[in-house]
C-alpha positions as CSV (number, residue, x, y, z in Angstrom):
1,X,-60.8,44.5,43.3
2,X,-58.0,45.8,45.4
3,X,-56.0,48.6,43.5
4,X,-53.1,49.7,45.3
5,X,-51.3,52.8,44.6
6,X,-48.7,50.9,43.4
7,X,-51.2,49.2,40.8
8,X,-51.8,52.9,39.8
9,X,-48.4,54.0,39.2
10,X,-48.0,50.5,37.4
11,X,-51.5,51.3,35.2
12,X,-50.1,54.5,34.5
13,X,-47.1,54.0,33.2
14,X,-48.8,51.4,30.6
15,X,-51.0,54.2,29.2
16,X,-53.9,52.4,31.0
17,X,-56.6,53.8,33.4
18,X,-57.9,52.9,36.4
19,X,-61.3,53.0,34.7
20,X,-60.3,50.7,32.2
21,X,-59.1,48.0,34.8
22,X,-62.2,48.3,36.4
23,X,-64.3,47.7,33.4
24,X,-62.1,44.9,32.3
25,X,-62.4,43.1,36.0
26,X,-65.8,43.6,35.8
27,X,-66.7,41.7,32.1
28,X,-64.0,38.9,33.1
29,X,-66.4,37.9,36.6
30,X,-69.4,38.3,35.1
31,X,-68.3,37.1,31.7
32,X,-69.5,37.9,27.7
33,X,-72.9,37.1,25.9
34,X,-72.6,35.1,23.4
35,X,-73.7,36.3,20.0
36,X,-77.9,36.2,19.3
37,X,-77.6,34.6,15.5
38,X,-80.7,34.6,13.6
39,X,-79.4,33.1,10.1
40,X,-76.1,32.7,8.2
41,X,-75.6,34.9,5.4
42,X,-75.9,32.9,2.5
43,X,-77.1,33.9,-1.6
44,X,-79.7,35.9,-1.6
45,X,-79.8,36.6,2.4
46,X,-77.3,38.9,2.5
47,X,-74.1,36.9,0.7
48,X,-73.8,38.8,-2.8
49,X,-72.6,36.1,-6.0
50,X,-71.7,38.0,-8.9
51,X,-71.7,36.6,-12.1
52,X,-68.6,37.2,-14.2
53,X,-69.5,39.9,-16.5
54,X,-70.4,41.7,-13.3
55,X,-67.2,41.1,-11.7
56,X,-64.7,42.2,-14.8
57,X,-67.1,46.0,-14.3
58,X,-66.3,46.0,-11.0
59,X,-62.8,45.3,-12.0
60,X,-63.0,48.0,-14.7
61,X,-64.5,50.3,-12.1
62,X,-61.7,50.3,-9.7
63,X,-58.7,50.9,-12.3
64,X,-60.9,53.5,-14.1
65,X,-61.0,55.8,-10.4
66,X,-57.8,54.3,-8.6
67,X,-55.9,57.8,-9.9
68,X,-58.2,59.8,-7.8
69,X,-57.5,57.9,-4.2
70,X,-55.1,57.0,-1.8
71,X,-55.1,53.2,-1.5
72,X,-52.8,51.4,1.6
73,X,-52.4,47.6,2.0
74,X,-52.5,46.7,5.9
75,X,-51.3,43.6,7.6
76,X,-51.0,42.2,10.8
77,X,-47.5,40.2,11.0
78,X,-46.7,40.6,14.7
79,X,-47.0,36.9,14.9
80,X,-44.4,34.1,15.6
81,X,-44.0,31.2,13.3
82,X,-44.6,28.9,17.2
83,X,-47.9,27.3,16.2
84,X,-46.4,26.4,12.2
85,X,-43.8,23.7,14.5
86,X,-46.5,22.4,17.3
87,X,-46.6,18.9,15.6
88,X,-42.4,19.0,14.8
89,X,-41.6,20.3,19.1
90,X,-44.0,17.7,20.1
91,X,-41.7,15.0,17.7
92,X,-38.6,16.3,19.2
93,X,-39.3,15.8,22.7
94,X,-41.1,12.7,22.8
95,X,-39.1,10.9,20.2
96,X,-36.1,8.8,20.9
97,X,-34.3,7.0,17.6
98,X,-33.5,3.6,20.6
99,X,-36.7,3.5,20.8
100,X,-37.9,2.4,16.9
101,X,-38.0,4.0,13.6
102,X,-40.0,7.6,13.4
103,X,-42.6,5.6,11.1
104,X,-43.4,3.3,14.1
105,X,-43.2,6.3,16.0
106,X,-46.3,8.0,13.9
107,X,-48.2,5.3,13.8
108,X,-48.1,4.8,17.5
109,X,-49.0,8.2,18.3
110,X,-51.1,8.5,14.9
111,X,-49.3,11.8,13.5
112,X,-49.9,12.1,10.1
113,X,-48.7,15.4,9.5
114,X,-44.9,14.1,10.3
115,X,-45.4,11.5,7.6
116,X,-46.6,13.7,5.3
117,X,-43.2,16.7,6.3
118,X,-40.8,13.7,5.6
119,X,-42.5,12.8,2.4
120,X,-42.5,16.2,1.4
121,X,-39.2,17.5,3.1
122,X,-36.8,18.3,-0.5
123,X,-40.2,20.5,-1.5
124,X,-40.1,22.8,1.2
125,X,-38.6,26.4,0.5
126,X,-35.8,25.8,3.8
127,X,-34.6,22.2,2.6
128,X,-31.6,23.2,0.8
129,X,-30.4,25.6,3.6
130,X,-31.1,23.2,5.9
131,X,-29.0,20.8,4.1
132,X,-25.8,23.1,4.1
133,X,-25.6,23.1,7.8
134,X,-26.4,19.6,8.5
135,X,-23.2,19.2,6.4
136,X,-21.3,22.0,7.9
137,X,-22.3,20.4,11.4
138,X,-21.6,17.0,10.7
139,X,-19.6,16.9,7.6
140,X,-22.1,13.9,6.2
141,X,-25.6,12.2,7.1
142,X,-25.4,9.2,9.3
143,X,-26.1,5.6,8.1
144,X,-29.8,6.1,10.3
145,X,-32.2,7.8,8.3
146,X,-34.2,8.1,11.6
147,X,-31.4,10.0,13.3
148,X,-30.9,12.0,10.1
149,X,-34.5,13.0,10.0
150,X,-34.2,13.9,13.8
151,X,-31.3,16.2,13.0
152,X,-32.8,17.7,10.4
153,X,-36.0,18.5,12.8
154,X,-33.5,20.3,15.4
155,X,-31.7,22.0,13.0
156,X,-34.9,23.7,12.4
157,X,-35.9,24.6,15.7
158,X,-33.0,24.7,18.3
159,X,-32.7,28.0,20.1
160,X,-28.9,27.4,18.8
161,X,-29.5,26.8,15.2
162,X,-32.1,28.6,12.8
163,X,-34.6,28.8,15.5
164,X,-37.5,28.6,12.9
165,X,-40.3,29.0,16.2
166,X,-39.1,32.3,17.2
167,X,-39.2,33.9,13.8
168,X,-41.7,36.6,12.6
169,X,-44.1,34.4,10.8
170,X,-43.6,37.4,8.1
171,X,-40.2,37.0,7.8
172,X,-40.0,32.9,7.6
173,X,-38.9,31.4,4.3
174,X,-42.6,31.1,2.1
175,X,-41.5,30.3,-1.2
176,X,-38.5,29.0,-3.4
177,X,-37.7,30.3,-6.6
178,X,-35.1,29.6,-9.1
179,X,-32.6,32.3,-7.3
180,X,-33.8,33.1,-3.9
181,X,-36.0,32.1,-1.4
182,X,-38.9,34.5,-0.4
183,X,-40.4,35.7,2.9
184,X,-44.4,36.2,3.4
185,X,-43.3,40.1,3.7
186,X,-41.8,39.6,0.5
187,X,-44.8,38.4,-1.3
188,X,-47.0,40.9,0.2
189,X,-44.8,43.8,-1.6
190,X,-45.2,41.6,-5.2
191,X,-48.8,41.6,-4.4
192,X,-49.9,44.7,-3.2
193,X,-48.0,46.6,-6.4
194,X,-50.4,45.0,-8.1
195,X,-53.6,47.3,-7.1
196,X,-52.6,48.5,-3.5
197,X,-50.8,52.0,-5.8
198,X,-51.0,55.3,-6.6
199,X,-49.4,56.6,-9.2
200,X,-45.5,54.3,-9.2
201,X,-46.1,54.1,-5.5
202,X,-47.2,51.3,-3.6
203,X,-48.2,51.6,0.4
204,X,-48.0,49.4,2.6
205,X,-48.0,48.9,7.0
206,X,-47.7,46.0,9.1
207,X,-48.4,45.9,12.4
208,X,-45.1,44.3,13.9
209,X,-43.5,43.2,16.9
210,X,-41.4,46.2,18.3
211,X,-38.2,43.1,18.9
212,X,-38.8,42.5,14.9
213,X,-39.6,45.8,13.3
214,X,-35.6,46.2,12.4
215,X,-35.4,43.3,10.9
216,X,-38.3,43.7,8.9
217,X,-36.5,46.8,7.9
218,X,-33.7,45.5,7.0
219,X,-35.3,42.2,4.8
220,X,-36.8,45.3,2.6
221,X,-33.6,47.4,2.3
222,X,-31.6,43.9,1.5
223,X,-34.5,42.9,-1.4
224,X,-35.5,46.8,-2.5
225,X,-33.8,47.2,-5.6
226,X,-34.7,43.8,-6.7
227,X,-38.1,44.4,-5.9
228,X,-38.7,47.8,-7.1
229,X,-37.1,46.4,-10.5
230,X,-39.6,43.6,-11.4
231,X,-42.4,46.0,-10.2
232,X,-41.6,49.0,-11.7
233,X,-43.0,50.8,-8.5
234,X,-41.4,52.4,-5.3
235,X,-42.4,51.5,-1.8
236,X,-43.9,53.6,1.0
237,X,-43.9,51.0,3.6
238,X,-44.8,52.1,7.0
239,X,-44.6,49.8,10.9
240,X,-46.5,50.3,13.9
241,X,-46.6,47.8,17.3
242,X,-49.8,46.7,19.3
243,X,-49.6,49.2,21.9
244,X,-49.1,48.4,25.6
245,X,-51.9,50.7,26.6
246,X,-54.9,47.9,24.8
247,X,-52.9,45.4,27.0
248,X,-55.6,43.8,29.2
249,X,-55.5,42.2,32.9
250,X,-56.5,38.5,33.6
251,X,-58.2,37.0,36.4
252,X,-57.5,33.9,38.7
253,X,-60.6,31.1,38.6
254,X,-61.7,32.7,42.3
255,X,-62.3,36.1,40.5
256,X,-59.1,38.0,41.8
257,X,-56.8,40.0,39.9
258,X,-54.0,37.8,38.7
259,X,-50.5,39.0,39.8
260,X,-46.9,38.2,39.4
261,X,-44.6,36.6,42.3
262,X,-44.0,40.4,43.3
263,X,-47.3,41.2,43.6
264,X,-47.4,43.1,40.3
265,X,-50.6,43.6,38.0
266,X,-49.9,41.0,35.1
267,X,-51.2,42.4,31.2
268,X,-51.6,40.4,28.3
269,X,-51.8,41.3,24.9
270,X,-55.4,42.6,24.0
271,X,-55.5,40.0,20.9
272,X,-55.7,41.5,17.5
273,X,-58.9,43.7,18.2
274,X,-56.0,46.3,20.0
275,X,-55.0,47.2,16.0
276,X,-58.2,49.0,15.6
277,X,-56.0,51.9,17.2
278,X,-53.5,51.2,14.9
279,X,-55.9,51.2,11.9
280,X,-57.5,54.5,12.9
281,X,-54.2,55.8,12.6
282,X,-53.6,55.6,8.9
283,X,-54.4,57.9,6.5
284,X,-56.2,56.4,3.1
285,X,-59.2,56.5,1.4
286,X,-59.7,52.5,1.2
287,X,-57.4,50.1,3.2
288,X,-56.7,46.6,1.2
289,X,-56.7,44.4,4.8
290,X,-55.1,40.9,4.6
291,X,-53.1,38.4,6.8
292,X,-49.2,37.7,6.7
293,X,-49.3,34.1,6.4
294,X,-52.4,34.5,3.3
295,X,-49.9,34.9,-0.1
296,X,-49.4,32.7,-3.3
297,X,-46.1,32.4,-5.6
298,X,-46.2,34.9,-8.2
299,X,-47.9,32.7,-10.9
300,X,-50.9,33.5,-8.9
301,X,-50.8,36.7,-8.0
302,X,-52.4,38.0,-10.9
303,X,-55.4,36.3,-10.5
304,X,-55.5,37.2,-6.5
305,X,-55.3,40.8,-7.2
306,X,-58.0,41.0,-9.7
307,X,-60.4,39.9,-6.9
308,X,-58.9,42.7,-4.7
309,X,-59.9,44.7,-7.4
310,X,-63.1,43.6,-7.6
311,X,-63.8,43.9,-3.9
312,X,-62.3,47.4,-4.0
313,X,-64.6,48.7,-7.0
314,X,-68.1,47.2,-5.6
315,X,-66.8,49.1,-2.0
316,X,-65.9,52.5,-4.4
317,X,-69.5,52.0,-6.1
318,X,-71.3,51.7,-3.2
319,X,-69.4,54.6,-1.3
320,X,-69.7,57.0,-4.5
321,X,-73.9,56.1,-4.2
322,X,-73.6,56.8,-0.3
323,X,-72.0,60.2,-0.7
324,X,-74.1,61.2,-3.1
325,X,-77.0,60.6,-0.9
326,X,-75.6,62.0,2.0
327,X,-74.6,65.4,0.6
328,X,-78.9,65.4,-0.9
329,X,-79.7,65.4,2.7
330,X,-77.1,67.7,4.1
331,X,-77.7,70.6,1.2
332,X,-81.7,70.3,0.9
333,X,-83.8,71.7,3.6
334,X,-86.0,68.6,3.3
335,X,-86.3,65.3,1.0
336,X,-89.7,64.5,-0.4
337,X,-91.1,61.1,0.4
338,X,-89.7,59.6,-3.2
339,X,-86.3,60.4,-1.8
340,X,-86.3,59.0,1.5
341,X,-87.8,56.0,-0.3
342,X,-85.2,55.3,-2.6
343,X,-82.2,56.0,0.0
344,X,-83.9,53.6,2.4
345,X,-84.5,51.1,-0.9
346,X,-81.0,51.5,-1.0
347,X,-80.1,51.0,2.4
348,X,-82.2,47.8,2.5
349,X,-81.0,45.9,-1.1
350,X,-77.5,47.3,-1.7
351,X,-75.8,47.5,1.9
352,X,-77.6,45.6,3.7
353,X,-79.3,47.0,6.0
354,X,-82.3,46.3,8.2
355,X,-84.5,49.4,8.5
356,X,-86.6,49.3,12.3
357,X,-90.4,47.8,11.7
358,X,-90.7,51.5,12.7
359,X,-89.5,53.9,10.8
360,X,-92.7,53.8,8.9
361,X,-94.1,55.5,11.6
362,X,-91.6,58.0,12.3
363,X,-92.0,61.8,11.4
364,X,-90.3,62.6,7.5
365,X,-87.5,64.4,9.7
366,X,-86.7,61.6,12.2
367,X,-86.8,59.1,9.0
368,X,-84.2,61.5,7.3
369,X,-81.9,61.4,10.3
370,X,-82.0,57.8,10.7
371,X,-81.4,57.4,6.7
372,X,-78.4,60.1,7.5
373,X,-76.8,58.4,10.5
374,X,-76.8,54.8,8.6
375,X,-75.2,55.8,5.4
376,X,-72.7,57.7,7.6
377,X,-70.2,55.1,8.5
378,X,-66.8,53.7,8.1
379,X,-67.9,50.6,5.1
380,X,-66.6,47.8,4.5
381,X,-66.8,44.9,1.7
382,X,-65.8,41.4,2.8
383,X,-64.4,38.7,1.0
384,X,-65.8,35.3,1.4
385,X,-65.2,31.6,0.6
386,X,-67.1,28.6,0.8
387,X,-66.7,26.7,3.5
388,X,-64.4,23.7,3.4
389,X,-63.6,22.8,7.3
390,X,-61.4,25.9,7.8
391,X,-61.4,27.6,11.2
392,X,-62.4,30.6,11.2
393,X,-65.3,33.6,11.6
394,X,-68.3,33.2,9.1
395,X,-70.9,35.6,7.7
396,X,-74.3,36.0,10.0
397,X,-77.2,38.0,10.4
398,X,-76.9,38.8,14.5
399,X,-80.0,40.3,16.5
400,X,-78.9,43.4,19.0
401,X,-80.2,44.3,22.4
402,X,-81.8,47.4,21.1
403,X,-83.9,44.7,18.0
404,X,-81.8,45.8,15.2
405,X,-80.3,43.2,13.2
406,X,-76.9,43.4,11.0
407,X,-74.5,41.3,8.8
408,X,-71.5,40.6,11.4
409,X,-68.1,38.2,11.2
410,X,-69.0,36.0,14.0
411,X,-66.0,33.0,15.8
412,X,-67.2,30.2,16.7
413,X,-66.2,31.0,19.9
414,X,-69.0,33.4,19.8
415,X,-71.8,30.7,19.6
416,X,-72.9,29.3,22.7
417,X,-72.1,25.8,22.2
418,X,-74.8,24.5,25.0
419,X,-77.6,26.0,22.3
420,X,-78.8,23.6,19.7
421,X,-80.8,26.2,17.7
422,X,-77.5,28.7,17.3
423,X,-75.6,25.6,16.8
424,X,-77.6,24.4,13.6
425,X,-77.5,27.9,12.0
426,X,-73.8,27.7,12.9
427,X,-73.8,24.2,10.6
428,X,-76.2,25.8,8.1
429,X,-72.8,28.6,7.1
430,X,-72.2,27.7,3.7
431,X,-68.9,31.0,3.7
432,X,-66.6,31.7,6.2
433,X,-64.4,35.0,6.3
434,X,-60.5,34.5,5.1
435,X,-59.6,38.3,6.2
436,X,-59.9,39.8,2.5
437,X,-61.6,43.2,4.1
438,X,-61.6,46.4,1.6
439,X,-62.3,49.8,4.1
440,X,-63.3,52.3,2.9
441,X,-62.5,54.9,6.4
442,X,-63.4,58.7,5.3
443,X,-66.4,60.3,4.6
444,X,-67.6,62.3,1.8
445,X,-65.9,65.1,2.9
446,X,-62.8,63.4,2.5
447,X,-62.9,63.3,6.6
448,X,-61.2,60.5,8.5
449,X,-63.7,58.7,10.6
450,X,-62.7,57.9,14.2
451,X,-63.0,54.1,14.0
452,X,-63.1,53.7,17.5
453,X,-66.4,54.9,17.5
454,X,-67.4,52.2,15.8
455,X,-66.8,49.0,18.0
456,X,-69.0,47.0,19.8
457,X,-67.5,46.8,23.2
458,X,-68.7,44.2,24.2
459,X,-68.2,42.2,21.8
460,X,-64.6,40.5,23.4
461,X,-63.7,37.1,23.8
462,X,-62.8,35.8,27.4
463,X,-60.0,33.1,26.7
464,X,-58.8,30.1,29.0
465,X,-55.1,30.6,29.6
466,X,-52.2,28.8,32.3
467,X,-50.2,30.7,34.5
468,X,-47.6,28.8,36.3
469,X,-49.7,26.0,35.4
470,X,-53.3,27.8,37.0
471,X,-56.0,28.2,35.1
472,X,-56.5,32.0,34.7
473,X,-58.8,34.1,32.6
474,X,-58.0,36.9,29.9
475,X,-59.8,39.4,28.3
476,X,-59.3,39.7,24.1
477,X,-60.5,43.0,22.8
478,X,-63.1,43.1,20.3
479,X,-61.6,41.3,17.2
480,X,-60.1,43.5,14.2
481,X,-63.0,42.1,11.9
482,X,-65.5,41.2,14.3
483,X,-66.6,43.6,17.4
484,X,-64.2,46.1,16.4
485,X,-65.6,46.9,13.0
486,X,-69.3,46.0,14.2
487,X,-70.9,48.9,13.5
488,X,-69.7,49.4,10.0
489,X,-71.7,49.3,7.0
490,X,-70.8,45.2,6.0
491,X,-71.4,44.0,2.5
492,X,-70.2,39.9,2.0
493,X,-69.3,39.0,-1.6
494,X,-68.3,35.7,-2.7
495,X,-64.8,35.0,-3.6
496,X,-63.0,31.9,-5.0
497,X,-60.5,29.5,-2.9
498,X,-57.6,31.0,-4.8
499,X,-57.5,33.7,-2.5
500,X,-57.3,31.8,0.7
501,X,-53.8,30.1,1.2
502,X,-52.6,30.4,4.6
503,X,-49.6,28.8,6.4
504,X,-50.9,27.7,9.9
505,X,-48.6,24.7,9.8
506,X,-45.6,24.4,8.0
507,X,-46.9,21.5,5.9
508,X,-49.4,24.1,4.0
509,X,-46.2,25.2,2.5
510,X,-46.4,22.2,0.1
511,X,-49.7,23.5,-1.2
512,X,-49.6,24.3,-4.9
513,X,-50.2,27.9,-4.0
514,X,-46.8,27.9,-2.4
515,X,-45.0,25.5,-5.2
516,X,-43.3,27.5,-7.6
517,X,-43.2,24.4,-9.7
């Protein structure tokens, strides 16, 4: 592998070890198993469908004990708004108005997604500010409505104008109303007053970019009082960054350490797996986890947070039933067999569990500790929607090296795609996982748990990157909801499609979720 002492000095001053180098270098040559999937989770095999009376308790339950804990809403909004623009910087380099009209364009290149931006430009929440500098720019439109359209397009993006692909994606015009325009950031304050509070106040954190954080700050201070007065609540926000120290290094396709012109270690971000550091840092009873670009105008909103709810009262349920259990074994000298029956019942039908073929066997006090270390985990209860097409993680039973078996968020990524078997379970999903995760991180004791405990190693994803236009490989940590939260207690529920709107491309924007009309 070659470590100089300058590497070291280098490795150091990122917070990094030499170990950690080592062991990264090491899982990059030899590469990552793919998950061992023995079924998706679907009804009845470990996908919970509540009826509605059921969920309006769970409701019930949650604002009948919300007084007694400390709830915090935390989202990841370090990204750029890049990949909402790929199809619009792909239009502005390769189209030229001398050329034809921009519908001869699409249909030559077969872009759909322009068509549909055109049709749908006076809809969008920038249009009218847009507008304003077209005319302060030229004074009027042209008589081409192809080179109009094309100015409108740059306006957008040039590094010179707004710039829309550099911007925090949470800080990127979501959603018009009748007197001002709202940011995703915006909407996430609306939202979480509605369940993440305590008391008047609500808490929030996003992880942000360190360049961004001030102007995070200052999109709050400039929208406070506004905010706070349709609320009627105050706001405890908090910011952290990805740290440099969960950067990882990448590797050239001959298996050497890749390097800069200098001959300087090059890191990379550790994907979002690296803000399991970040999440063991905060202090709450139950964490409300969501993404940025995943918000609705406020005529939804209602109907969003009663499902947070929901989530949040089957995870306080099942965490009051868990403490109660685990204090029986810590203050009696011994359970009787009834006991240890009805915690492992428990275990098995309510969080999901799958108990060793055997613990049967097992002495009373090695069943006892095994029932003791399985209730006491970090737990978490996981929205989840039916599958339409979307990208993204799904629900799965996954079989372990040591036999065990567990409900885990699995990416497709982590399917081997050579393996027809895995493949058809992959098809047989019927839910995928829209990041609506409610975390329930102390113990009974009221005690943080140290989530890093708690990962699966090695559980990463190796992803195929360019560097000056070489192939290379990097290392992504564990993801947030996958590897990184593997060895949490995992309970699926079943959620509408209400609560899934993202924004991965700007055209999502004309989704009635984001309409305010």
């Amino acid at each position: 592998m070659n470590i100089t002492e300058q590497d070291i000095e280098h490795i150091t001053n990122l917070g990094v070890t030499k170990d950690q180098v080592e062991q990264q270098f090491q899982i990059l040559k030899e590469g990552i198993p793919f998950a061992n999937l023995r079924s998706a989770a679907t009804k009845g095999n470990g996908l919970v469908v509540l009826k509605p009376e059921e969920e309006k308790q769970l409701v019930q339950h949650y604002e009948d004990n919300k007084s007694s804990i400390h709830p915090l809403k935390f989202t990841p909004a370090s990204g750029a708004a890049t990949r909402m623009f790929k199809f619009l910087f792909e239009f502005v380099e390769d189209y030229n108005p001398q050329d034809g009209s921009i519908n001869a364009y699409i249909n030559k290149k077969g872009v759909p997604e322009l068509r549909l931006f055109f049709v749908g430009l006076e809809s969008f929440p920038f249009y009218k500010r847009i507008r304003a500098r077209i005319k302060e720019k030229y004074g009027k439109d042209g008589a081409d409505i192809n080179e109009n359209r094309l100015r409108f397009v740059k306006i957008m993006l040039e590094e010179k104008e707004l710039n829309f692909g550099k911007k925090p994606k949470g800080l990127f015009p979501f959603h018009s109303y009748k007197k001002y325009v709202a940011a995703a950031f915006e909407e996430h304050l609306f939202e979480g007053a509605l369940y993440a509070t305590k008391d008047t106040v609500t808490r929030l954190h996003f992880t942000v970019s360190k360049e961004h954080q001030k102007r995070f700050t200052k999109r709050f201070h400039k929208r406070k009082d506004y905010i706070e007065r349709k609320t009627g609540m105050t706001f405890d926000i908090s910011y952290s960054y990805q740290d440099s120290a969960t950067d990882t290094v990448a590797i050239t396709e001959s298996n050497t350490l890749l390097r800069d012109q200098e001959g300087k270690l090059i890191f990379r971000p550790g994907g979002h797996g690296a803000l399991i550091k970040n999440l063991n840092e905060q202090d709450a009873d139950i964490i409300f986890i969501k993404n940025i670009d995943n918000v609705v105008v406020n005529k939804y909103k209602t109907q969003v947070a009663y499902y947070k709810k929901m989530l949040a009262g089957k995870l306080l349920s099942l965490q009051a039933r868990s403490f109660e259990y685990l204090k029986k074994i810590d203050n009696q000298s011994e359970l009787v067999d009834s006991e240890r029956q009805e915690i492992a019942a428990f275990l098995e039908n309510d969080l999901f569990l799958r108990l060793p073929a055997t613990f049967k066997k097992l002495e009373n006090a090695a069943q006892t500790d095994l029932l003791r270390k399985l209730l006491d985990r970090p737990i978490r209860v996981c929205g989840m929607v039916k599958n339409e097409g979307e990208p993204g993680g799904g629900p799965f039973w996954v079989l372990h090296e040591d036999g065990t078996e567990s409900l885990q968020i699995i990416e497709s990524v982590q399917i081997n795609p050579d393996d027809k078997e895995q493949q058809e379970i992959l098809k047989n999903a019927t839910h995928f996982n829209p990041v609506d995760i409610i975390c329930g991180v102390k113990n009974y004791k009221g005690e943080k748990y140290n989530l890093l405990n708690y990962v699966d190693y090695k559980a990463g994803f190796i992803a195929s990157k360019s560097y000056q236009g070489k192939k290379i490989k990097a290392l992504e940590h564990p993801g947030l909801w996958n590897g990184a939260m593997a060895h949490w207690n995992t309970i699926f529920i079943e959620v509408p499609l209400v609560t899934f709107n993202p924004v991965k491309t700007v055209n999502d924007l004309l989704k009635p979720a984001h309409q305010v009309k």
